[in-house]
C-alpha positions in Angstrom: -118.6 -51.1 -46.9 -118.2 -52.7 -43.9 -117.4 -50.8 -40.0 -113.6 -51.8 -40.4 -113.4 -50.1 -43.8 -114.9 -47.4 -43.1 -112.7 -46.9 -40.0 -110.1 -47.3 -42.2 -111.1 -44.8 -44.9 -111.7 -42.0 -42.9 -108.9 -42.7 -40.4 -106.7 -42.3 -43.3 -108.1 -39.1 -44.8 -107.8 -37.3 -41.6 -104.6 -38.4 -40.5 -103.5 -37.0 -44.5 -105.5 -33.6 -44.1 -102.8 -33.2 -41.0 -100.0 -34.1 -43.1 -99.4 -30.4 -44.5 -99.7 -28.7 -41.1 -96.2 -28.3 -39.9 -96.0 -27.1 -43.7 -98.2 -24.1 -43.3 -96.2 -22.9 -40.6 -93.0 -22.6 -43.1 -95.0 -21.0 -45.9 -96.9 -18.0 -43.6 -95.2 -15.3 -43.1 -96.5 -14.4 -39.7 -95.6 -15.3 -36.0 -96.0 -18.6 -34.4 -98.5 -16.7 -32.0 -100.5 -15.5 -35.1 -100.2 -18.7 -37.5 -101.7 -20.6 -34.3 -104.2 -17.8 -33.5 -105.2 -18.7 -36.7 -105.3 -22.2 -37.0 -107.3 -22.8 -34.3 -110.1 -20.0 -33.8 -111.1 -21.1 -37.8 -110.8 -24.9 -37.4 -112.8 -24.5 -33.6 -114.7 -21.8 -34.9 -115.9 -23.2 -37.7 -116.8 -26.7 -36.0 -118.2 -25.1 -33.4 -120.7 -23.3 -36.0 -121.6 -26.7 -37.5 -122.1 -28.4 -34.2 -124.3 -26.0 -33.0 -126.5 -25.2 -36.5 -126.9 -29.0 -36.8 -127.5 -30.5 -33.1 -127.8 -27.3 -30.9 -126.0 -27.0 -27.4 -126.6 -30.2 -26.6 -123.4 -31.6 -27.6 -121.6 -28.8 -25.9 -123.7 -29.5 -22.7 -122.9 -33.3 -22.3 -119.2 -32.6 -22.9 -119.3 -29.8 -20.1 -120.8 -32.5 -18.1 -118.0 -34.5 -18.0 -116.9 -32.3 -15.5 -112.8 -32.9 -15.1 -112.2 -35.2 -18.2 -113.7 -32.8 -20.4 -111.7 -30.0 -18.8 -108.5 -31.9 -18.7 -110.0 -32.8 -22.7 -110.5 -29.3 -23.5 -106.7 -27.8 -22.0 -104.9 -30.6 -23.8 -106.4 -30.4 -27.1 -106.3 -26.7 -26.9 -102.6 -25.6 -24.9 -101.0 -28.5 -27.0 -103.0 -27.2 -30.8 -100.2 -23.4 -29.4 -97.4 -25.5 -28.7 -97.2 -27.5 -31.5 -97.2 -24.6 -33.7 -94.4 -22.5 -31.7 -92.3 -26.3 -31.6 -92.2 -26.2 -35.7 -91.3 -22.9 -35.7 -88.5 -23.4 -33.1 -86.8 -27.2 -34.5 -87.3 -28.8 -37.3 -90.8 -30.5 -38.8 -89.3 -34.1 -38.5 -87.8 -33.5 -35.0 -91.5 -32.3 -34.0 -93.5 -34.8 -35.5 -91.0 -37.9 -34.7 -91.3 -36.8 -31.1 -95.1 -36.3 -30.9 -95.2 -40.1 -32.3 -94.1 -40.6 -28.7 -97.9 -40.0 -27.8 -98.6 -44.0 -27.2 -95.8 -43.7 -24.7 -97.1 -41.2 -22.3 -101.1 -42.5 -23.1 -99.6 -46.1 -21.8 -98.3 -44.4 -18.8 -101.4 -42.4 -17.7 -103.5 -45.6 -18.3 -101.4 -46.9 -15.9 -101.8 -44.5 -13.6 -104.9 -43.4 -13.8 -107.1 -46.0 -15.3 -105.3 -49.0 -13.9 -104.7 -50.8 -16.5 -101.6 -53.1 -17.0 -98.6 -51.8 -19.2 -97.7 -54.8 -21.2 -93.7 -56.5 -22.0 -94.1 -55.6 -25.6 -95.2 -52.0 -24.2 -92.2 -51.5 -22.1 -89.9 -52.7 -24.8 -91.5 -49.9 -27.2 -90.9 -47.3 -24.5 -87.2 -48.6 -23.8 -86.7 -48.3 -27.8 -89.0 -44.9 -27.8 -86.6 -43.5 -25.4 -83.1 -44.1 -27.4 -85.2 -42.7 -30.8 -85.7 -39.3 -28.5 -82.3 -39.5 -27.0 -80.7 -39.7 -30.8 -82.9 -37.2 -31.9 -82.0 -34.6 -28.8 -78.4 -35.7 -29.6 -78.5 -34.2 -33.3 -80.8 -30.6 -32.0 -77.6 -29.8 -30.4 -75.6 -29.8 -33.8 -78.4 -29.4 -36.4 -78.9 -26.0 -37.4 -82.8 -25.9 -38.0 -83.2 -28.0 -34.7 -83.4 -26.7 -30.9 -83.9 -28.5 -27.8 -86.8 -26.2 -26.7 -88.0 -27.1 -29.7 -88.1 -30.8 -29.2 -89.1 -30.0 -25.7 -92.3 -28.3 -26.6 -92.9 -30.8 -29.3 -92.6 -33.4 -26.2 -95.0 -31.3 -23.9 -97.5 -31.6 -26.8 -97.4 -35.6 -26.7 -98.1 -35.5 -23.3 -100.7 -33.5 -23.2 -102.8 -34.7 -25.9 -102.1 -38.2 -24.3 -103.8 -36.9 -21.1 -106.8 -35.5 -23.1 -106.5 -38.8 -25.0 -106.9 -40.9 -21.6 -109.5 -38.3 -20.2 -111.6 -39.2 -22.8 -111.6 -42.8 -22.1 -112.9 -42.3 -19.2 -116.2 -40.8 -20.4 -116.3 -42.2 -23.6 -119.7 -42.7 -23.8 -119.9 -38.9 -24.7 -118.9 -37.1 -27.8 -116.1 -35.3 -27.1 -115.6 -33.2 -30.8 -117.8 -30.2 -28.9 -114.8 -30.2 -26.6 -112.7 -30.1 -29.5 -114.4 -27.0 -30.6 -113.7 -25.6 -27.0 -110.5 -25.9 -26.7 -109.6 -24.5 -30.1 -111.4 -21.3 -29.5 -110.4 -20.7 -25.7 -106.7 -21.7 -27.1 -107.1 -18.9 -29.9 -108.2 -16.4 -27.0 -105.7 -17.0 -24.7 -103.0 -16.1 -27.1 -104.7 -13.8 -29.1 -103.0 -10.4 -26.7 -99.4 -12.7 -28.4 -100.3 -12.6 -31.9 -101.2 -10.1 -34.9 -103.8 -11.4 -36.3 -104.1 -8.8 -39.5 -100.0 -8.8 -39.7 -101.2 -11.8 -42.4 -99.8 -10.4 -46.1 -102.9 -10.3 -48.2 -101.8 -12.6 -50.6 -101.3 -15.3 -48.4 -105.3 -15.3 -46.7 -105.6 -18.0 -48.6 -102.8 -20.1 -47.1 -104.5 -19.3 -43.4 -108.1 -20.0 -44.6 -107.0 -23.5 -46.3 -104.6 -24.6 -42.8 -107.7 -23.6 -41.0 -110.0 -25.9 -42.6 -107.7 -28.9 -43.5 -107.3 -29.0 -39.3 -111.2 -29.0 -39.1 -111.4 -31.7 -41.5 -108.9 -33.5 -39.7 -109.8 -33.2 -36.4 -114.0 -34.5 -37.6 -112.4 -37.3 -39.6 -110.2 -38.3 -36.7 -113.0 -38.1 -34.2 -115.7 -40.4 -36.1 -112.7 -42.9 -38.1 -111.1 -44.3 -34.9 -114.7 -45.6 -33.9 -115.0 -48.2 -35.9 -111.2 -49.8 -35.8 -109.2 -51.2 -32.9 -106.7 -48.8 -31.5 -103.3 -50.5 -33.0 -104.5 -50.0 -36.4 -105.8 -46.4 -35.4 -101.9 -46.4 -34.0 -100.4 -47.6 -37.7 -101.9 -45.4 -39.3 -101.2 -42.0 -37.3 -97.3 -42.7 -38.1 -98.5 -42.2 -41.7 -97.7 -38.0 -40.4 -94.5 -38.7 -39.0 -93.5 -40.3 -42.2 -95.1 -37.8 -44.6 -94.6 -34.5 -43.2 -91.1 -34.1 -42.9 -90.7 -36.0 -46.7 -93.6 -32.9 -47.6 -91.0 -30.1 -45.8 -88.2 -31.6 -47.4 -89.9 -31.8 -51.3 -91.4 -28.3 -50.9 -89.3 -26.1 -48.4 -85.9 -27.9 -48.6 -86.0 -28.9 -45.0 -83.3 -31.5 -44.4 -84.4 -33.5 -41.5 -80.4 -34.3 -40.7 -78.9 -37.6 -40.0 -79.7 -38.2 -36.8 -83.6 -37.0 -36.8 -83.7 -39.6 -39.4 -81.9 -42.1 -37.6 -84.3 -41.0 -34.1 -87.2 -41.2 -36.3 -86.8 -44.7 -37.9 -86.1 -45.9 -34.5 -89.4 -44.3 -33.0 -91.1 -45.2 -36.0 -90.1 -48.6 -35.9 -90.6 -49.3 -32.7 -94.2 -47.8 -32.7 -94.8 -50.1 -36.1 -93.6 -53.5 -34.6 -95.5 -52.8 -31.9 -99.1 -51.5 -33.2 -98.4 -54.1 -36.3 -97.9 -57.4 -33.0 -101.2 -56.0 -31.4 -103.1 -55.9 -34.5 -102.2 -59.5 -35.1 -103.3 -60.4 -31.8 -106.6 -58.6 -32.2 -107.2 -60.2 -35.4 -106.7 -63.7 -34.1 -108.9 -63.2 -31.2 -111.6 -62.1 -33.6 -111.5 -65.9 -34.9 
């Protein structure tokens, strides 16, 4: 198997094993506070554990080293792992996940800003279409009765900042950054932890909270290593594979209907973020030749 398959391969997985995770926080009967409380000290905790009883500290130590862009790495990853879960508990999965595909958007604008780098025609048309999608989408929250503008809003502040971790990355991305990962979980989890009720958990659904934690650890490892060995526009294509599936997966098992115009906002972002990854690609590709 060649680098671009297995980019490919375990891109997809881990972009699958995050599918279900707007799901979980439908079928646990707990607070947002205590679902993410959760979700993150098992999926850091546990990663954490296995970084250090297979390579020690020193992972942890070169990502500390990175000095701001691993702080900036650690906040984003960890402030936007709390707000995601209190966004689907506050709108609807597919407004959430429609509106964190708005990530490229924000990632081309702090590249802009803070790495220099030139934002493109066929980027500014995607952000122009990006924009309407989001507009649409706010639109329906008003009128939809499992959708709220704080919602959407906290569902937007978790694009942004996982772009900014994103970016800060780039900048040192000679170091492993899945230690930081790690980090951010477990500072995240104890930051909220005076919020949540972490034994308020029915018994008979510790199995729910033990299987979200460790489908996020797959997914954040798979999504750490996969995106190495592909170019970013296919990394791009296949991220929308969530914002496609999850709110279908709501919908099949929870009844969740998206609404008319999260599905029109959607298939605008959606599209807009295909054409444009699927244009790159084809570019990349011929510049290989």
């Amino acid at each position: 198997m060649n680098d671009t398959s297995k980019g490919l391969l375990i891109t997809s997985l881990g972009v699958l094993l995050v599918v279900p995770d707007s799901l979980f926080v439908r079928l646990i009967d707990a607070s947002a506070f205590t679902i993410a409380f959760w979700r993150l000290l098992l999926a850091g905790g546990m990663l954490g554990l296995g970084i250090l009883a297979l390579k020690g500290l020193n992972p942890f130590r070169a990502a500390i080293n990175t000095g701001i862009y691993g702080l900036i790495y650690v906040v984003g990853v960890g402030v936007s792992g709390i707000l995601f879960i209190l966004a689907v508990s506050l709108t609807s999965v597919a407004n959430v996940v429609f509106i964190i595909a708005s990530l490229p958007v924000f990632a081309a604008v702090y590249s802009r800003i803070f790495l220099a780098e030139p934002i493109r025609l066929r980027m500014w048309v995607t952000m122009a279409a990006v924009m309407v999608g989001l507009a649409v989408i706010a639109y329906g929250s008003a009128e939809a009765e499992k959708a709220s503008l704080v919602g959407d809003a906290l569902a937007l502040a978790v694009s942004a900042l996982f772009a900014a971790a994103l970016t800060a990355a780039r900048r040192v991305k000679h170091v492993s950054m899945v230690p930081a990962v790690a980090i951010g979980y477990v500072l995240g989890a104890l930051v909220i932890l005076p919020f949540a009720a972490p034994f308020s958990v029915p018994s008979e659904q510790v199995h729910l909270v033990t299987l979200h934690g460790c489908l996020i650890l797959g997914s954040s490892v798979l999504l750490a290593i996969g995106p190495r060995y592909i170019t970013s526009a296919e990394v791009g294509l296949l991220v929308l594979l969530e914002s496609a599936l999850a709110p279908l997966l709501a919908w099949a098992v929870v009844d969740e209907d998206p609404g008319p115009y999260a599905l029109a906002g959607g298939a605008i972002v959606i599209g807009a973020l295909f054409a444009s990854n699927f244009i790159a690609l084809r570019r990349e590709i011929r510049n290989r030749r």
